[in-house]
Each structure stands twice: as structure tokens, then as C-alpha cells.
C-alpha positions as CSV (number, residue, x, y, z in Angstrom):
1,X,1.4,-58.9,13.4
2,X,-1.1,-56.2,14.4
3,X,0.2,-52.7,16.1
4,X,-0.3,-52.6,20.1
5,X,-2.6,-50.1,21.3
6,X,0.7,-47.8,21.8
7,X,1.7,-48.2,18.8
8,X,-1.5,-47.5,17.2
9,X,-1.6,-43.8,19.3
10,X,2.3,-43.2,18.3
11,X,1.0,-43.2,14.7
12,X,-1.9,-41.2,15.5
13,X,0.0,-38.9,17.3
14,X,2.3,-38.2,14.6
15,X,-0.5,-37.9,12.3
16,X,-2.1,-35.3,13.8
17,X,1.4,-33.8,14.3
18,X,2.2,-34.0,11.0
19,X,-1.1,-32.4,9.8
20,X,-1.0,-29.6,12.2
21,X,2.8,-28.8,10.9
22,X,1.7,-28.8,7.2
23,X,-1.6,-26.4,8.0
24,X,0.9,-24.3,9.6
25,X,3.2,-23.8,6.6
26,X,0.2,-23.1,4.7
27,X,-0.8,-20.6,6.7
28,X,3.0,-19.0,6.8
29,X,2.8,-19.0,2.8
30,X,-0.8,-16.9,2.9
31,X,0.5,-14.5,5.1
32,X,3.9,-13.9,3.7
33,X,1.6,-13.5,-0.1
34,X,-0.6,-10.7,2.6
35,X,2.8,-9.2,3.8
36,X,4.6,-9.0,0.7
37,X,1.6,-7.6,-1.2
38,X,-0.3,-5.4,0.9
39,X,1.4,-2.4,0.4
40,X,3.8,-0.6,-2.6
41,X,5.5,2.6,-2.8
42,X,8.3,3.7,-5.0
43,X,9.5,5.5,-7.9
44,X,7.2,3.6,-10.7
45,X,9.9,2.8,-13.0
46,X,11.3,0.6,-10.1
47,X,7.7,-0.7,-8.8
48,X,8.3,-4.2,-9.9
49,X,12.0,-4.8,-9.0
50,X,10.9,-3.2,-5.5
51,X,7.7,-5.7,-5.1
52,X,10.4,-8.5,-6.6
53,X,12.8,-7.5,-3.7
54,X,9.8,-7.5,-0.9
55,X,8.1,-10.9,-1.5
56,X,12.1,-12.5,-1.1
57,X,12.5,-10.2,1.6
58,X,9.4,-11.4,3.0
59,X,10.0,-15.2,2.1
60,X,13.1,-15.2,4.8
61,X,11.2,-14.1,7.6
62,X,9.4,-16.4,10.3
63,X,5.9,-16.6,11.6
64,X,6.7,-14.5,14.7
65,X,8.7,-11.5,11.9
66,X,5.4,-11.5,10.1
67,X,2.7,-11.4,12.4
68,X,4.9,-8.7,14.0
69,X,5.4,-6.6,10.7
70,X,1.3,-6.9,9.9
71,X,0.4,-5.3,13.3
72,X,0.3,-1.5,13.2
73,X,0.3,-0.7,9.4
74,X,-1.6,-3.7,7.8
75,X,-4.1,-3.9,10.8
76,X,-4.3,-0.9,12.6
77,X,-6.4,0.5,15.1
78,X,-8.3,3.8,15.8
79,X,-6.7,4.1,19.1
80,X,-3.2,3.3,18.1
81,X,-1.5,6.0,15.2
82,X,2.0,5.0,13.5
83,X,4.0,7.2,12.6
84,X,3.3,7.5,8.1
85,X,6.1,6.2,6.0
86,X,8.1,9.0,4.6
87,X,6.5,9.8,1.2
88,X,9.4,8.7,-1.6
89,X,10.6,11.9,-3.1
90,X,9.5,12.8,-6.9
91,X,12.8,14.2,-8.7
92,X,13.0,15.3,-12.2
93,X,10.9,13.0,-14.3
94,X,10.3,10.3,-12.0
95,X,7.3,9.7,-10.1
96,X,7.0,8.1,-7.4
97,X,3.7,6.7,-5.7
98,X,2.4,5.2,-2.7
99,X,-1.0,2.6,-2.0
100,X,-1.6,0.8,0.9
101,X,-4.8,-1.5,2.0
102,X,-5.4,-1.6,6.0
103,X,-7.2,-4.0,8.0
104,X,-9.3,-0.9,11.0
105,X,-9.9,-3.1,14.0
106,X,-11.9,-1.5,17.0
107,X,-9.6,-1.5,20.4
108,X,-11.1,-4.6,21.4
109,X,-10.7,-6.7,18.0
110,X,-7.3,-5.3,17.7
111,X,-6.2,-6.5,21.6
112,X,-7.9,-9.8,20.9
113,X,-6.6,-10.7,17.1
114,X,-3.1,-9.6,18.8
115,X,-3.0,-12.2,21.7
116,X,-4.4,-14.7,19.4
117,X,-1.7,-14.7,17.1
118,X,1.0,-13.9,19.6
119,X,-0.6,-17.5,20.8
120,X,-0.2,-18.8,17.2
121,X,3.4,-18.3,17.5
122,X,3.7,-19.7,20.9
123,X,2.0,-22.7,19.6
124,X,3.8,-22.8,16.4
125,X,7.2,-22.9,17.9
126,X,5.9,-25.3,20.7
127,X,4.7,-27.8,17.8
128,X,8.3,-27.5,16.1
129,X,10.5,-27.2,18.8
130,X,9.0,-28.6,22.2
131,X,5.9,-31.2,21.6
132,X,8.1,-34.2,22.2
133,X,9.7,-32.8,25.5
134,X,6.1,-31.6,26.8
135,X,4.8,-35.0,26.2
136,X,5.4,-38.6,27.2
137,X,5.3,-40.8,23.7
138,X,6.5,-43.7,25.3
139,X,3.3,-44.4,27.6
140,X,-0.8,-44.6,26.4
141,X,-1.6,-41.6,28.9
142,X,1.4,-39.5,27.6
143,X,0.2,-40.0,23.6
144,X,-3.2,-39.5,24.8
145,X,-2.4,-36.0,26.2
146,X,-0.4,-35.6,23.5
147,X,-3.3,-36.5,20.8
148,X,-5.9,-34.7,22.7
149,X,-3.7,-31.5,22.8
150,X,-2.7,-31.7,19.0
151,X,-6.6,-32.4,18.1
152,X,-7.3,-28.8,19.8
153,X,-3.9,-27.1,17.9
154,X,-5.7,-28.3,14.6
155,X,-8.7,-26.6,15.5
156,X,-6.9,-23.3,16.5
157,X,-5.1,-23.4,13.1
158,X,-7.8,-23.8,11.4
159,X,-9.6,-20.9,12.9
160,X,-6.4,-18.7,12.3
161,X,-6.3,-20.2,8.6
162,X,-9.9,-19.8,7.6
163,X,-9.1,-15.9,8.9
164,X,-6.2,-15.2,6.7
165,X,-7.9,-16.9,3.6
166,X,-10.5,-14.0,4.2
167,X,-7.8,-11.6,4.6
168,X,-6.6,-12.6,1.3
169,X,-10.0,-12.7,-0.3
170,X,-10.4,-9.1,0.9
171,X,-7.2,-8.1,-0.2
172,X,-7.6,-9.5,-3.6
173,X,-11.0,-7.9,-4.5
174,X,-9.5,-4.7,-2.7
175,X,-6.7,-5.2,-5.5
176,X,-9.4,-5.7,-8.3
177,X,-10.9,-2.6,-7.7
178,X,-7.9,-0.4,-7.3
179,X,-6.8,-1.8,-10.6
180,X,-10.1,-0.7,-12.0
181,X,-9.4,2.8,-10.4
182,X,-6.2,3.4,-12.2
183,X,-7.4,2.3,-15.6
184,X,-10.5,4.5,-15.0
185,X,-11.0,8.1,-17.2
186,X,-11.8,9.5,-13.4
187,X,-8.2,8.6,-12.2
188,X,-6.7,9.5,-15.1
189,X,-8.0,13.4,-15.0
190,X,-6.4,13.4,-12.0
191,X,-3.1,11.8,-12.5
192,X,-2.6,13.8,-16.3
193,X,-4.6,16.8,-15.3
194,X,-4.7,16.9,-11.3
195,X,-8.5,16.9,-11.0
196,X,-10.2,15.8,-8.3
197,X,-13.8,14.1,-8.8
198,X,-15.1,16.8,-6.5
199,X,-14.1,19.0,-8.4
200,X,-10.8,21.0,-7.2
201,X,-7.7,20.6,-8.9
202,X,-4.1,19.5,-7.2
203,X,-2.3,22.8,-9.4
204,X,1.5,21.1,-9.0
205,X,0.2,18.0,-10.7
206,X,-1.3,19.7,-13.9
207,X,0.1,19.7,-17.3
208,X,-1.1,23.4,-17.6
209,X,1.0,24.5,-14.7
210,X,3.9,22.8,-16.4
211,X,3.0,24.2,-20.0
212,X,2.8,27.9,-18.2
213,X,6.5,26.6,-16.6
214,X,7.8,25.5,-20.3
215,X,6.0,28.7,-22.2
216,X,7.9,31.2,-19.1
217,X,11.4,29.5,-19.9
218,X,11.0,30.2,-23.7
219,X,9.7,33.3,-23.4
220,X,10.9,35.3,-20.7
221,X,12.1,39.1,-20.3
222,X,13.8,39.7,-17.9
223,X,11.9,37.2,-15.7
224,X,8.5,37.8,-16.6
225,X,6.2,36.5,-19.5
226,X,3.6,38.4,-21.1
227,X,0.4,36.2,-20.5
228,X,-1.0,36.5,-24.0
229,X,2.5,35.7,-25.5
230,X,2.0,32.5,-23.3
231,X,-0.7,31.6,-24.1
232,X,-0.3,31.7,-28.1
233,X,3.0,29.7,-27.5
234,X,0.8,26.6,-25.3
235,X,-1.7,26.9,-28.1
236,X,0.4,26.0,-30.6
237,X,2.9,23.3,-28.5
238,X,0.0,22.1,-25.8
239,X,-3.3,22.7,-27.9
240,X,-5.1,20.5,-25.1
241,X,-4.3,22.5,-22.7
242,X,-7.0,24.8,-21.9
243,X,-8.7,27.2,-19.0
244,X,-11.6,25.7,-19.0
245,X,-9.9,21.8,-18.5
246,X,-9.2,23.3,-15.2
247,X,-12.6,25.2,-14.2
248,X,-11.3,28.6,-15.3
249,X,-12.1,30.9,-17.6
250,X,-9.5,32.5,-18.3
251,X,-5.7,32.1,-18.5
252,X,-4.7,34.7,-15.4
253,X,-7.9,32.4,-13.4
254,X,-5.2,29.8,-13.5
255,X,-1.9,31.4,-12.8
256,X,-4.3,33.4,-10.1
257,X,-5.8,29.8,-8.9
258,X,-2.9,27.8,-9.4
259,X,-0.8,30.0,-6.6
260,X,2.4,28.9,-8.2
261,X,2.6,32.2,-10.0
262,X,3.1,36.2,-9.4
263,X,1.3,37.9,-11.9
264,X,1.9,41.6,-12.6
265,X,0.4,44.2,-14.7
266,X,3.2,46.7,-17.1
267,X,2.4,49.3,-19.3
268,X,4.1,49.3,-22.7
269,X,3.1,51.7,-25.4
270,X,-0.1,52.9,-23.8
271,X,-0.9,49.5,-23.4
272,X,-1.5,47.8,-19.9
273,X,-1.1,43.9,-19.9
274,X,-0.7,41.0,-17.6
275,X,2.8,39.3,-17.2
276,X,3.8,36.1,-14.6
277,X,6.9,34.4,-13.5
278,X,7.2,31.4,-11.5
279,X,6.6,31.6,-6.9
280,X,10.4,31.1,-5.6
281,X,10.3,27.7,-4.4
282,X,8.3,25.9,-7.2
């Protein structure tokens, strides 16, 4: 026995239904990967239990949670400034970073990608929740609307989902190349010796700041060091560690450059010489 002409648009109808639902979750899984991957910070030796924490953190959340959670700090705008994340405090030994890729939207992309998804969730929650109260399945007019209305949701999705698989294409070369960063010999003169590529040098980051910290707690009078006495100690314990790593010529050039020092000059024996002792508050 064939299927009426109703019956025939039920099917249709629940389809279309059925395909705009299973778009949707896809595109719920692409932007909770976005979300949960967009941005780290964190004491390294924790980095992966933290990311671990945020993508099951992230998994729990609805459409609605999300698109909220993306707006303002992984798509941003020029006119609108939020307020940084605190910066996770560096103790002792640990170190603790922070990276972050950003989607900068002009005023009038930003107002327009924001209704469009605020619409996405509307529509979303319409689909789940509403579509059979909105729409009379029991009559051909009533699954016509209904078809027609779900043949323009797919479209919409579609849009919103071809979007995000950008996004994520973005992110992941955006990923790619940070990697390539941090594996780099640029990045890591920085992060081992706190030089810049332009050339300045971030002093509190430098293993010859902390080799002039270690040589002062060895060899101190009274406070103070002698400079050459410091020096012929990092020789011998940090033989890499050298002025002219740093742009300096000479070893009271950095404790002068490094402005994490007080250096004085004493006479002993006839003899004037340079001593330093560590700035109160570093």
C-alpha cells in the first residue's frame, strides 16, 4: 500500500528534521573543540591536567554557554576591551604561562556574527524544543510550512557550520605555527636567556641575573659581593653565562642594565673595586 501524500511530507518533514538536528550537534562538537582549545594558561607542570579539566568542563555546556563564553575573549572587537585574565603567579620554580588566539572583528562584523548566532540558538532550541507545537503535522499545509521552514534552518546551519570549520582551520594552522615558535632557537633565547628578537633583553627572566643572585648568596660580606669575586665563581659554576650573551661588555654593564642591582664602589688596601647586592623587592 503506497503512503498518502501526508504521509509522504510527515516523512519528509522528519527528515529534514532529523538532518538539521544532527548538523547541529556537529556543529556543538566544533565549537566546544574551538572553546576548549583556544586558549591555555597555567603553571606548565599542570598544562595538561588543566586543558584535560577544560575540554570536560567545556563538553557539559550548551550551545547558548558556548557561543556566550567565545564572545569577548575568543572574538573580540576593537571597540569593546575585557578586562585581561589575571596573569597566574610564577612561585619558586614553577612557571607559569599564558597563550591565547583571538578572532578581531570590526564593530560591524562583531554586531552582526553576534545576532547571528544569538539566532542560532533561538533556532536551535526552537528545532529541539518547539517545531512540533509551531507547526501543524497533522494537515498538508501545516507539513508544508513546516518543510519549507526546516529547508531554510538547513541552509542557516550550514552557513554557521561552514564558518566554524574555518574557525577551526584558522585555529589549527594558528596552533602549527605557535608550535613552531616554541621549538624555534629564537624562542628559546628568550625563554632561557630573556632576549628579545629586537634585541632587548627581559633582565628577571635571564639565567645571568639569577647566576649574579646564586654567586651573591655564596659570596656575600656583609651584603655585598665583590663583582670580580662574582664573576670568577659564575665562570666556574655557569661558564655560559657571559656579558656579551646579553649585549654587554662588561659584568657591571649588566648588573648596571639589568636594574635589579645596587652597585657600589669600596676601597680596600688602596684598591678601589666594584661590589653589588640584590634591589629590595627582587
Amino acid at each position: 500500500m503506497s503512503d498518502t501524500p501526508l504521509q509522504s511530507l510527515q516523512d519528509d518533514v522528519q527528515r529534514l528534521l532529523g538532518r538539521c538536528l544532527l548538523r547541529l550537534q556537529h556543529y556543538e562538537r566544533a565549537l566546544k573543540a574551538i572553546v576548549a582549545h583556544y586558549a591555555v594558561s597555567g603553571p606548565t607542570e599542570t598544562l595538561m591536567a588543566d586543558r584535560d579539566a577544560r575540554i570536560a568542563d567545556t563538553a557539559r555546556k550548551t550551545l547558548g554557554l558556548l557561543v556566550g563564553e567565545l564572545f569577548g575573549s575568543g572574538i573580540v572587537t576593537n571597540a569593546t576591551e575585557s578586562p585581561p585574565e589575571p596573569i597566574p603567579a610564577s612561585t619558586g620554580s614553577t612557571l607559569s604561562i599564558r597563550m591565547g588566539i583571538a578572532l578581531n572583528l570590526t564593530d560591524t562584523e562583531f554586531a552582526q556574527l553576534t545576532s547571528d548566532l544569538k539566532d542560532l540558538v533561538v533556532l536551535r532550541n526552537t528545532l529541539v524544543h518547539h517545531f512540533i507545537e509551531q507547526h501543524d503535522l497533522g494537515t498538508l499545509d501545516g507539513c508544508h510550512d513546516a518543510r519549507n521552514a526546516l529547508v531554510e534552518a538547513q541552509t542557516r546551519i550550514d552557513h554557521h557550520l561552514r564558518q566554524l570549520n574555518e574557525w577551526g582551520n584558522d585555529l589549527g594552522r594558528l596552533q602549527q605555527q605557535t608550535a613552531e615558535h616554541l621549538r624555534s632557537e629564537e624562542f628559546r633565547n628568550f625563554f632561557v636567556n630573556g632576549n628579545h628578537p629586537d634585541g632587548t633583553v627581559y633582565w628577571p627572566f635571564t639565567e645571568i641575573v639569577s647566576a649574579l643572585k646564586k654567586a651573591a648568596g655564596e659570596l656575600a660580606v656583609d651584603g655585598w659581593v665583590s663583582v670580580e669575586e662574582a664573576a670568577a665563581w659564575i665562570s666556574e659554576h655557569y661558564p655560559d653565562q657571559l656579558p656579551g650573551a646579553y649585549g654587554c661588555r662588561s659584568w657591571r654593564q649588566v648588573l648596571h642594565e639589568s636594574r635589579i642591582f645596587e652597585i657600589r664602589y669600596f676601597e680596600t688596601e688602596g684598591l678601589r673595586s666594584a661590589w653589588y647586592r640584590e634591589k629590595r623587592g627582587h
